[in-house]
C-alpha positions in Angstrom: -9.4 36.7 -49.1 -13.3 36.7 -50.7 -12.6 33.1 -51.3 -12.3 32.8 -47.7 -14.8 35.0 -46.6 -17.3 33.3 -48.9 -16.8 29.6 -47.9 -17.2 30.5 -44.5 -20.5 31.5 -44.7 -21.4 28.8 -47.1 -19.9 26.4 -43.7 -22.3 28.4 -41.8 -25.8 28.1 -43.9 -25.2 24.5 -44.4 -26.4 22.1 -41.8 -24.5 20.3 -39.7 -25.0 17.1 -41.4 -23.9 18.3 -44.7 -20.4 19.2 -42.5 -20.4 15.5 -41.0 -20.6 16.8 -37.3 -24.2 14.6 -37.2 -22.8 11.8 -38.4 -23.4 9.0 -36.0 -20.5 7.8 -33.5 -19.9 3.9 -33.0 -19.5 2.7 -30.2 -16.0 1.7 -29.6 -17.2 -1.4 -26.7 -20.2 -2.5 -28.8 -20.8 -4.6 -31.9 -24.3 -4.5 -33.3 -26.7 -6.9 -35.2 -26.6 -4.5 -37.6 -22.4 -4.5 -38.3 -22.3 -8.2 -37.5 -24.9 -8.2 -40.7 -22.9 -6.0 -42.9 -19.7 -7.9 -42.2 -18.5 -11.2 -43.9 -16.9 -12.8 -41.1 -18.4 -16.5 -40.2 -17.3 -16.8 -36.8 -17.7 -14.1 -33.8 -14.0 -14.2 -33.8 -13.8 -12.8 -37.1 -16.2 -10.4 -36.7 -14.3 -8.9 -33.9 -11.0 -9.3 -35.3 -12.3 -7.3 -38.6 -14.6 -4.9 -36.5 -12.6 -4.3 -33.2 -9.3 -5.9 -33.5 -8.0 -4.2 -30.2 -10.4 -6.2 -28.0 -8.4 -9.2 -28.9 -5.3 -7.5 -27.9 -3.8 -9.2 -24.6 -3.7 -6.3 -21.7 -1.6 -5.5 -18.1 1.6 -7.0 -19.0 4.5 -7.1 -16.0 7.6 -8.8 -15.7 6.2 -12.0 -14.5 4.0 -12.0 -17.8 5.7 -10.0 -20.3 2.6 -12.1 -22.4 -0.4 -10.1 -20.9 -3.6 -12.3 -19.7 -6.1 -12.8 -22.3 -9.7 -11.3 -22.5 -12.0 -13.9 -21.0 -15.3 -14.3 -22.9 -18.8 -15.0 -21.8 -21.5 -15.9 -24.0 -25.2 -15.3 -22.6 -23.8 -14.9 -19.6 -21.7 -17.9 -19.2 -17.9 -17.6 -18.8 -16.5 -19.7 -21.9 -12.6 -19.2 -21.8 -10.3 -17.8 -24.1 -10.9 -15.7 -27.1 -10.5 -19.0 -29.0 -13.9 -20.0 -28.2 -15.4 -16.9 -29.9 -14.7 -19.3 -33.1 -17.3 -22.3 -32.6 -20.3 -19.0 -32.5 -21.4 -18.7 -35.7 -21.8 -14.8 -36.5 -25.7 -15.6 -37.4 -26.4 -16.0 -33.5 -24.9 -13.1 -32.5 -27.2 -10.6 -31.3 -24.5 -8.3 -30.1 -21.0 -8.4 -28.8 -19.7 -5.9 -26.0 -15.9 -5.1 -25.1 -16.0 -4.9 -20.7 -12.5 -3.0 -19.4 -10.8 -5.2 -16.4 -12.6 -2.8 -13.5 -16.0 -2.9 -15.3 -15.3 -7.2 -16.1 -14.4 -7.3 -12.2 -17.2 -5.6 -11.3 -19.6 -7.9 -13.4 -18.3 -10.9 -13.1 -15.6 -11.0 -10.2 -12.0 -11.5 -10.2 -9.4 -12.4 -12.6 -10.3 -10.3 -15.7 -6.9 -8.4 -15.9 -7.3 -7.9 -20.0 -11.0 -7.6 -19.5 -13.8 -9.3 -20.9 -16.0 -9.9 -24.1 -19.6 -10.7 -23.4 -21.6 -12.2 -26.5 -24.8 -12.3 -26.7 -26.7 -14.6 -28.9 -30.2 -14.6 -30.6 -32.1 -16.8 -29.2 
């Protein structure tokens, strides 16, 4: 019971930092310059795939497409096509990448985002 009594109030003199409550939160729909730097990867394709894997995943699957529709990716802007695309960016000229849900895609860019959308954009 003192054991418990006394870590208690050592939780409660230490800052919140030293408990990892300040810690900072990553943003699940954004990659940074600063993680593309960290990270390996050659390609913004591999960057995503090693930083946020789950963007790449195909989305709103029915029973005429048991496959899902694919994200659609823009770079600066631009709509490119499929994920595949995301290969021929070297991860140098990415500025930042940002994951765009199928309403928030639809809304940006129109119709025809049912997996959503990945908008690069590059350094220039």
């Amino acid at each position: 019971m003192r054991r418990l009594i006394v870590g208690r109030a050592l939780l409660s003199v230490l800052p919140n930092s030293a408990r990892g409550q300040n810690a900072p939160r990553r943003d699940r729909t954004l990659i940074t310059v600063e993680e593309i730097e960290r990270n390996s990867a050659t390609n913004a394709y591999d960057v995503i795939r090693s930083l946020r894997p789950a963007w790449l995943v195909p989305r709103s699957r029915s029973i005429t497409n048991p496959e899902g529709g694919q994200v659609v990716v823009y770079v600066d802007g631009v709509r490119v096509g499929s994920p595949d695309e995301l290969r021929n960016i070297p991860a140098t000229q990415v500025k930042e990448a940002r994951y765009l849900s199928a309403p928030d895609a639809t809304t940006r860019f129109g119709t025809d985002h049912p997996s959503g959308a990945i908008e690069v954009v590059t350094q220039r």
